[in-house]
N, C-alpha and C positions, 0 to 999 in steps of 0.2 A: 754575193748576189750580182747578176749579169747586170749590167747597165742597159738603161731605156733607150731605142732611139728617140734620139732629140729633135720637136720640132722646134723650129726659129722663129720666134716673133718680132714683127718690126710695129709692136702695137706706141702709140705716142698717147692714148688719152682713152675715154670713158662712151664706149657708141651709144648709139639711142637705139627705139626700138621695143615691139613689143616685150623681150625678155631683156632684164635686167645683165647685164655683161660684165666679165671680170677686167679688173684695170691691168695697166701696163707693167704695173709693180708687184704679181700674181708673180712671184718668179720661183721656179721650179715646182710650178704645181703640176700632180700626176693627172692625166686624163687619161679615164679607159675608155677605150672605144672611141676614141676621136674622131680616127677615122674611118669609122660602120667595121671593124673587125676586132671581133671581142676576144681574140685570143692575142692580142697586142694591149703595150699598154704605151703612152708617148709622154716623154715628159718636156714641159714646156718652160722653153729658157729664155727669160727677157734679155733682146739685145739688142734693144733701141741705142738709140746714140748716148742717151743722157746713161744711160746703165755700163754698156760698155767699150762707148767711145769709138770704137771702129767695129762696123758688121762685119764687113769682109775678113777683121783678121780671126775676132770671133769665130766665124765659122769655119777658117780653118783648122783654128787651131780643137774645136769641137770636134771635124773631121780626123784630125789626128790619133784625138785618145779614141775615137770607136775603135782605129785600126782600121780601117778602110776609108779611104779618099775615094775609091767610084762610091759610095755610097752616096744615094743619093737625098739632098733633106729641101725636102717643102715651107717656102716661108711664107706663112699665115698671119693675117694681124689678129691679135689675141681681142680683139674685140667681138671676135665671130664666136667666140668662145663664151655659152651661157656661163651668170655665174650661179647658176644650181649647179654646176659640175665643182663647184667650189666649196669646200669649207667656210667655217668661220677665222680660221687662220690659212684660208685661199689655197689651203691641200684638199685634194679632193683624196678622199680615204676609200680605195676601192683595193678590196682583194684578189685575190685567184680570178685567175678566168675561166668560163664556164668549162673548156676540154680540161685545164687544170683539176679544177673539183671532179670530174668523171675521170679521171685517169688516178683519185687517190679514193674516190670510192672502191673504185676496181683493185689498186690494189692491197685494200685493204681486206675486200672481199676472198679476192686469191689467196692470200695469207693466210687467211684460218685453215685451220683443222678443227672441225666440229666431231666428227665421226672418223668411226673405219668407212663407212658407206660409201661418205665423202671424199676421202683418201682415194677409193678405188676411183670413183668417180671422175674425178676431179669436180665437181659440179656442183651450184649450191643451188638450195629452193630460199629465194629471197622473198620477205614480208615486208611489206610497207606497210605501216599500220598510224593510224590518223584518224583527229573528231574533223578533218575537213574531207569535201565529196574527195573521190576519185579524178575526177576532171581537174581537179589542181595540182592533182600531181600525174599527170598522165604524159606527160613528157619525159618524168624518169621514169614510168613503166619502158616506153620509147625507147629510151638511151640502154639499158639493160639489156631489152630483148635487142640492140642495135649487134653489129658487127664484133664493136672492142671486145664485149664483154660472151662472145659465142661460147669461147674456152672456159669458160667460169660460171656462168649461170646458166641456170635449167628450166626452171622455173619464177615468176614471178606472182607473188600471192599480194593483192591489195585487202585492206582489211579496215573496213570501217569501225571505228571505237563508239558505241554507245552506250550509256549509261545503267542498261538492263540486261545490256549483252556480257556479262563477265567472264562466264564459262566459255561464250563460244570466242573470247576474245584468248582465253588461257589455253583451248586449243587449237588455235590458229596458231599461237607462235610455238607451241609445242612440234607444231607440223612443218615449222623452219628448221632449216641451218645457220638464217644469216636474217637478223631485220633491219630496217630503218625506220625509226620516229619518226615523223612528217608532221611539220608545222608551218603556217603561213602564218606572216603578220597581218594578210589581209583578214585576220580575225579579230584584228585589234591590237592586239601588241605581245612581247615575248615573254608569255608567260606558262613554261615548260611544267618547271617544279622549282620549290622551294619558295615560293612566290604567293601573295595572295591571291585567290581563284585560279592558281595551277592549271591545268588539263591532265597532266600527266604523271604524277607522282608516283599510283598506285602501278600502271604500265609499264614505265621506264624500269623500274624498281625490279617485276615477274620479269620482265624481258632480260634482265639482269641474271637472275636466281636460276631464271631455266637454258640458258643461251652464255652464260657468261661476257663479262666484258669485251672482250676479244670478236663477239659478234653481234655486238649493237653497235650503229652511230642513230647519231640525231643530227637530220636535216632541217635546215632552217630556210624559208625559202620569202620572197617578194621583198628582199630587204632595199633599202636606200643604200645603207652603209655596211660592206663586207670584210673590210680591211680587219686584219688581223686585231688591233685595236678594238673593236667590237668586238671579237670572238672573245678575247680576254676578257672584258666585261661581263658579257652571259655568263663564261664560266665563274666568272667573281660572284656577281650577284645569284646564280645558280649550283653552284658547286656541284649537286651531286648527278650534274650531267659531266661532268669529267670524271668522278669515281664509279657510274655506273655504265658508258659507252665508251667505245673506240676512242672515239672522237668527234666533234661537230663539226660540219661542214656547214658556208651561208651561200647562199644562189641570190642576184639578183632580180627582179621582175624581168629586167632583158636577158632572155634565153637566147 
């Protein structure tokens, strides 16, 4: 795994302030997005004096292992630093960043072979299908229909799940190449399948039977916490969202 740029903190103590702040002894905790670009992530190295004794040699010798000496690092007192960005053991658990997750939907979408159709094609009709509106997830309609994905997708079919609708739910995905589950936690919390009050059991399941695994994922979307560490979880407490999709992908609320 590539190493983060390091920012340097010269934090000495505990700020005040409306938001509660993470102390000086936060040391090597990840922040994503620190600094407003969410395709970085920075990790944050205490190098107060009491930690390690001289800043100046610190940072160079920090400067060293990047391999680059013009590189250049920003020293911030880690006071400025909410401690919502922090764990309960001062990691903040954040995974993929958002072009990350759209560059392994993609190519996980490019990868199948559903048909000969598809073959000729190259092109899939993708289904989002979901018990939440369409307006929550209409930013991966967006990203789809975007540029990355011209070569690969054709179509985008959104597909609201109701409770009376079965049929017309069984031929919508019949009418795919390729689907995605769509779930938000702003529904309350994560509960796919195998869970009690589910959403999804019977769905995931046909989506499985008619599409094989190779062309479902399940997106999981307004999370707090993305970090791989979580994904393992759902899959634990979930199982048969890894025997029955691709894979799950988690997006946070900041898109």
């Amino acid at each position: 795994m590539a190493s983060l740029p390091r920012v340097h903190t010269a934090a000495t103590g505990h700020a005040t302030g409306p938001l509660e702040t993470a102390h000086a002894d936060d040391v090597d905790a990840k922040v994503y997005g620190a600094a407003g670009n969410k395709d970085e992530e920075f990790e944050i190295i205490d190098i107060s004096e009491g930690a390690a004794g001289n800043k100046k040699e610190e940072l160079e010798m920090t400067e060293g292992a990047a391999g680059n000496k013009d590189e250049e690092f920003e020293i911030i007192d880690i006071s400025e630093v909410p401690l919502a960005l922090a764990s309960d053991n001062h990691v903040v658990r954040k995974g993929k960043s958002f072009k990350e997750n759209m560059d392994k939907i993609k190519e996980i979408i490019k990868s199948t072979y559903t048909s000969i159709l598809w073959y000729l094609q190259r092109y899939q009709k993708v289904g989002i299908f979901s018990r939440s509106s369409e307006s929550d997830y209409e930013w991966l309609i967006k990203q789809l229909y975007s540029e990355p994905f011209r070569d690969t997708v054709c179509t985008v079919l959104p597909h609201y799940i109701s409770n009376n609708g079965k049929q017309q739910f069984m031929d919508a995905v019949f009418g795919c190449t390729f689907v995605i589950l769509y779930h938000t936690k702003n529904r309350g919390r994560i509960n796919i399948v195998d869970v009690t009050d589910s959403l999804y059991d019977e769905e995931l399941n046909y989506m499985f039977k008619c599409l094989g695994k190779e062309n479902v994922i399940v997106v999981v979307d307004d999370l707090e916490d993305t970090s791989d560490e979580e994904k393992n979880r759902i899959l634990e407490s979930q199982p048969s969202i890894g025997k029955l999709a691709k894979d799950i992908i988690l997006f946070s609320a900041n898109k």
